[in-house]
VEXKE-556993 format. One record per residue (C-alpha): x, y, z; residue in one letter. Coordinates in steps of 0.05 Angstrom, whole numbers, padded with zeros to 5 digits, always signed. Example, Ala and Ser with C-alpha at 12.3 -4.5 7.8 and 13.67 -1.06 7.14 Angstrom:
BEGIN
+00246-00090+00156A;+00273-00021+00143S;
This chain:
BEGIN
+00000+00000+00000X;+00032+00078-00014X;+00045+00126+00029X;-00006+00174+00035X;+00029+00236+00009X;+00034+00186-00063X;-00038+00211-00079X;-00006+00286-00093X;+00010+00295-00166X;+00085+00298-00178X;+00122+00334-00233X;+00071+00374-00243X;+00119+00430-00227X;+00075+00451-00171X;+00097+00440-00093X;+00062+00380-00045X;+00040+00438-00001X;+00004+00478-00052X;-00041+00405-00073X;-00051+00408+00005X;-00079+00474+00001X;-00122+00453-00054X;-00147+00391-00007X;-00167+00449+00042X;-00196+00505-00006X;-00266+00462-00014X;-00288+00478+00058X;-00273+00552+00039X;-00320+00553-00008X;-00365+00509+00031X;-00376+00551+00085X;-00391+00603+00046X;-00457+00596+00036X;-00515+00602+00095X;-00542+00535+00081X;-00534+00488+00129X;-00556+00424+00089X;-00517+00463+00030X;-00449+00466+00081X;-00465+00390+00110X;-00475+00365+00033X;-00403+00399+00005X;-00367+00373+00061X;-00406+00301+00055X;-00381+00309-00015X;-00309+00329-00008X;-00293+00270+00051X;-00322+00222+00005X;-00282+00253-00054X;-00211+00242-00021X;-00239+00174+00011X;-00250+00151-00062X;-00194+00179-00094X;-00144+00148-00041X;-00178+00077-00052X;-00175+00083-00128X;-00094+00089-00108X;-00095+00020-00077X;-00144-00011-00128X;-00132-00050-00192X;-00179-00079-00241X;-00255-00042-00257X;-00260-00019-00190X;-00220+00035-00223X;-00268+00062-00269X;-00322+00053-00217X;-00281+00105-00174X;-00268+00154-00224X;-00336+00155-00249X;-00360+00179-00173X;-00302+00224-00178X;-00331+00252-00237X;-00401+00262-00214X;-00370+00293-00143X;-00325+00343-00189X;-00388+00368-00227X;-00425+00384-00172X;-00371+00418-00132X;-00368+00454-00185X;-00439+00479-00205X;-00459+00478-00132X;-00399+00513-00103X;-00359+00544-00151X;-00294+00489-00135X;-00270+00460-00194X;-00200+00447-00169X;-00222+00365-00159X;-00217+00366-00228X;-00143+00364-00222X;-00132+00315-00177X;-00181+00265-00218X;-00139+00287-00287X;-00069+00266-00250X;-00095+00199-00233X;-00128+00183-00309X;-00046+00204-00325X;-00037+00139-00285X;-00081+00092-00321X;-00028+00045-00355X;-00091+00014-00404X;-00081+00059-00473X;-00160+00044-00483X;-00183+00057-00409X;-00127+00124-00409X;-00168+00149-00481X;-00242+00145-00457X;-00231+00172-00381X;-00191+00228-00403X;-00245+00248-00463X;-00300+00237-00411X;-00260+00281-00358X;-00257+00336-00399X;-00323+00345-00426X;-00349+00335-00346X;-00301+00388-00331X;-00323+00432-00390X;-00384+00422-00385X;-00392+00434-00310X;-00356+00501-00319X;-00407+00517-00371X;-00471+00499-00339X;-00449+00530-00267X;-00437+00590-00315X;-00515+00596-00325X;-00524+00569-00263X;-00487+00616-00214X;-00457+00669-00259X;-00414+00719-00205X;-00397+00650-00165X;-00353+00618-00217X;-00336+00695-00251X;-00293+00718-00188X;-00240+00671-00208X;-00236+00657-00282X;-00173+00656-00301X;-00166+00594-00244X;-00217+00558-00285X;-00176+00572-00340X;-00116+00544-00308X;-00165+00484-00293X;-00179+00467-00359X;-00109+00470-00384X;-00089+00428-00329X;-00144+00381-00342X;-00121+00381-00411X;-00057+00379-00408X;-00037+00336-00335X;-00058+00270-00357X;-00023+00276-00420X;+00043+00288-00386X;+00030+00243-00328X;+00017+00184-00371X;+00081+00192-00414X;+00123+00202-00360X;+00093+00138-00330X;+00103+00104-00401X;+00176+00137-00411X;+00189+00099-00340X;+00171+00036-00362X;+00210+00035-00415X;+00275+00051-00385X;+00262-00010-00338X;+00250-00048-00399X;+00315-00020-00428X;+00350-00040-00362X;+00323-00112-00356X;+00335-00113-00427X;+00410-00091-00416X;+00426-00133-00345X;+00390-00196-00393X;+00456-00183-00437X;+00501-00172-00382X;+00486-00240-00355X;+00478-00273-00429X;+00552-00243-00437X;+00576-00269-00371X;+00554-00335-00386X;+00587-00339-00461X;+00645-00311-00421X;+00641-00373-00376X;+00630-00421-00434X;+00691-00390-00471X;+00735-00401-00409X;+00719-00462-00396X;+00731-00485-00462X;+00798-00448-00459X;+00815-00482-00402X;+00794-00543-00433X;+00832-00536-00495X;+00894-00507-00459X;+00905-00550-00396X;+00861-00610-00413X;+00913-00642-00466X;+00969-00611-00432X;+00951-00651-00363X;+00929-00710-00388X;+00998-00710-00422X;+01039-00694-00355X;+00999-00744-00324X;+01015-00800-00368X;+01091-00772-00378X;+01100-00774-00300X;+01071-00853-00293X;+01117-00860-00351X;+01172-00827-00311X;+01159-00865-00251X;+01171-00932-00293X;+01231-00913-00324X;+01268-00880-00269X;+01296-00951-00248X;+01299-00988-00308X;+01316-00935-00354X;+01343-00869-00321X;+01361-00825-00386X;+01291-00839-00421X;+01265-00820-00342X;+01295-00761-00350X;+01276-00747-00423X;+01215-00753-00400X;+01212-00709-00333X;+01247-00656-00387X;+01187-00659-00430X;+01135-00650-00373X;+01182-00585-00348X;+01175-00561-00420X;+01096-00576-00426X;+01083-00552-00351X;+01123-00479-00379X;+01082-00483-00443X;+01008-00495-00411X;+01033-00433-00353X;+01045-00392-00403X;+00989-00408-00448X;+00938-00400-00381X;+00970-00326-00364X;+00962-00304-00440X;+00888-00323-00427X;+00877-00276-00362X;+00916-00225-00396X;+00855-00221-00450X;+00801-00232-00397X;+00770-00169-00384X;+00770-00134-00324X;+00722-00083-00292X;+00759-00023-00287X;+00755+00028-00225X;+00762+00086-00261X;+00711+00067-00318X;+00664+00052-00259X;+00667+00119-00220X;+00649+00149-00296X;+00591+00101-00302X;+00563+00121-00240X;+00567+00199-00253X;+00526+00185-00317X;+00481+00139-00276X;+00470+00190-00226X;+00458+00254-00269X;+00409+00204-00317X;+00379+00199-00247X;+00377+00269-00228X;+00415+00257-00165X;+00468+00316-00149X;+00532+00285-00123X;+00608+00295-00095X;+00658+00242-00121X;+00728+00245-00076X;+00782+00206-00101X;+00853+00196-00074X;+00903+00164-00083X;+00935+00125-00143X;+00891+00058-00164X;+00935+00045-00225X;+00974-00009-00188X;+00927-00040-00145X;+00915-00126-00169X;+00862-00136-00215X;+00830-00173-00160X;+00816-00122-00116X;+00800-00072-00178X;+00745-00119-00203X;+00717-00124-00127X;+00714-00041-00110X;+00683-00035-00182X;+00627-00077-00169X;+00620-00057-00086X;+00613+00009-00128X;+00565-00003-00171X;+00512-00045-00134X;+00508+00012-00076X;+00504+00071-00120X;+00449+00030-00159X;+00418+00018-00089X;+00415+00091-00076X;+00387+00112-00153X;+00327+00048-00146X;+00315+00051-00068X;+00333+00107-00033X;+00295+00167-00069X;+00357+00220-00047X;+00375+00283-00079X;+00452+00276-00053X;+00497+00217-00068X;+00582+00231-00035X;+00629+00185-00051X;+00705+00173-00026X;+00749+00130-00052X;+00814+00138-00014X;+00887+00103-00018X;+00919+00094+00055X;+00974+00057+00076X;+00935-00004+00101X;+00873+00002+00055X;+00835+00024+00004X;+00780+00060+00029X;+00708+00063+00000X;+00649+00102+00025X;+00579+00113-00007X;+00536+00163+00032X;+00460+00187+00010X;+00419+00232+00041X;+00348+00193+00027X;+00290+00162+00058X;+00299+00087+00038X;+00292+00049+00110X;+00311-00019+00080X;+00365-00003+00023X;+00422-00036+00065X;+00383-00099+00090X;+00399-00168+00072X;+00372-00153+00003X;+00388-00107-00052X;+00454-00141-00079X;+00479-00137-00004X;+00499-00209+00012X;+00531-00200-00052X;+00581-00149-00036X;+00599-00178+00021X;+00617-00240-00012X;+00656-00206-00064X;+00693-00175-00011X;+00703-00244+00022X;+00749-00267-00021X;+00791-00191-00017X;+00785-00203+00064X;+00749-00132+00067X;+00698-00110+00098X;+00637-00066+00099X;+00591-00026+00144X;+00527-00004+00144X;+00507+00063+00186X;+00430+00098+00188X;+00461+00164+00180X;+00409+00215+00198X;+00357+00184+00146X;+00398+00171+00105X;+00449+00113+00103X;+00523+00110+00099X;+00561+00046+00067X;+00642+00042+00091X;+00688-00017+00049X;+00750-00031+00073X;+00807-00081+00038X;+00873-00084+00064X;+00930-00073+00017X;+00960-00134+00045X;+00935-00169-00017X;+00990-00143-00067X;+01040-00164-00027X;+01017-00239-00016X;+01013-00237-00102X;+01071-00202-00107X;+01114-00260-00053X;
């Protein structure tokens, strides 16, 4: 179920507290007139108005259209009862949200000739009532008009960038796994041959070394020379492997980031060209699964991140300044990192950080000298 504050129209380049102010300019007008039945019926109607349009919120199916229809009759007689047409805006940003191209057509054609025709009728109806603020009824229209047409492409522009992403991580993994069939046949075709030969060389060997000790040694001299050969061969095959790249990564997440709209400070120190490929390929993807956490999960405006180079370790921190309660849980890619960072022996924290949350990686350095001895 949404948050409450969902049912406010967004991008609509107005602020949250002016749609509350519309919630609360009904009664205004209510209370207005010295009718009591005519004040109990507008507020009967508005309570019942903002009770249906939250429930059409947490609907699906033809219950829908069965709410917006109410909504309809409710906006045309606010309107030619009490001069408030301003419903009509809240009932065009939720036919933006009707994902059904037929069901999105015929609501927002049947809005607008309610909402026209309401405005025309309460016209002849109570002339100075709905006169006193025309060019708001104007405003009402165009928004009318114009709202659910934005709304809905947004909505539709959303979908498919999620589209495009699954889409895009469906390659990712289709490339990973041709990556791991490549390998493995690689490995097969480099090392396979190459083994089964030592193998048979050394019980060969092992034969010979009694009976026969210069054919022994022959023979130990070939598996020295194969051994060399299938080394060699198996560190000209990492060498074209490719590797996730630090640098590459901190640019991808920029671009992610402004394609987001998140602002952001990027600190990095230090020199990363020499640090093993290991650890590289580890801080790149730490990287990348928390700032994706933040962009999906977190709905913040700020994103810092420090990469830093000490003596010890190499330092990584990812700090937002959003509202996501349960970005660094268990899920979200988490029990991922931290087995990535298993096999670097670093580790990670998690902080709340005043609403937002904080993400600190840590791998020692003592890595590159264990592959360097």
């Amino acid at each position: 179920m949404r948050d409450w504050y969902h049912i406010f129209p967004k991008n609509t380049g107005l602020s949250l507290y002016i749609w509350i102010i519309f919630c609360i300019l009904p009664f205004y007008f209510i209370f207005r007139s010295n009718d009591s039945w005519e004040i109990f019926s507008g507020v009967a109607l508005t309570v019942l108005f903002f009770t249906i349009y939250w429930l059409t919120f947490n609907t699906r199916g033809p219950l829908i259209y069965i709410g917006l229809s109410i909504e309809f009759c409710i906006n045309i007689a606010m309107t030619i009862f009490y001069g408030y047409v301003y419903f009509a805006l809240f009932t065009a940003f939720y036919v933006g949200n009707i994902r059904n191209r037929a069901g999105f057509i015929s609501m927002y054609v049947i809005h607008l000739v309610t909402t026209v025709g309401a405005i025309t009728f309460g016209f002849f109806y109570n002339y100075t009532l709905l006169l006193s603020h025309l060019p708001f009824l104007i405003m009402t229209v165009l928004g009318v008009i114009l709202l659910p047409i934005s709304q809905y492409n947004r909505l539709k522009q959303e979908e498919l960038e999620m589209q495009l992403e699954d889409a895009n991580m469906r390659i990712a993994e289709l490339a990973i796994l041709e990556e791991r069939h490549r390998i493995a046949r690689d490995l097969h075709d480099t090392l396979g041959q190459k083994l089964s030969m030592i193998g048979l060389k050394s019980e060969l060997s092992k034969k010979l070394i009694d009976k026969d000790p210069d054919a022994a040694k022959s023979e130990l001299a070939d598996i020295q020379s194969t051994s060399r050969q299938a080394l060699k061969e198996v560190r000209e095959m990492i060498s074209d492997m490719k590797s996730v790249n630090l640098e590459g990564e901190v640019e991808h997440v920029k671009k992610l980031m402004d394609a987001a709209q998140i602002r952001y400070d990027i600190t990095v120190e230090g020199n990363f060209n020499n640090i093993p490929v290991l650890v590289e390929n580890v801080l790149s993807m730490c990287l990348k699964e928390a700032v994706t956490n933040v962009v999906k999960h977190s709905q913040a405006h700020l994103c810092v991140i420090e990469l830093i180079d000490t003596d010890q370790d190499i330092l990584l921190k990812v700090m937002d300044n959003g509202e996501g309660k349960e970005i660094f849980q268990s899920g979200h890619g988490i029990h991922g990192m931290r087995e990535r960072l298993s096999f670097v022996n670093g580790e990670m924290q998690i902080v709340n950080n005043n609403g937002g949350f904080e993400i600190n990686i840590a791998v020692p350095k003592v890595l590159k000298e264990i592959e360097e001895g």
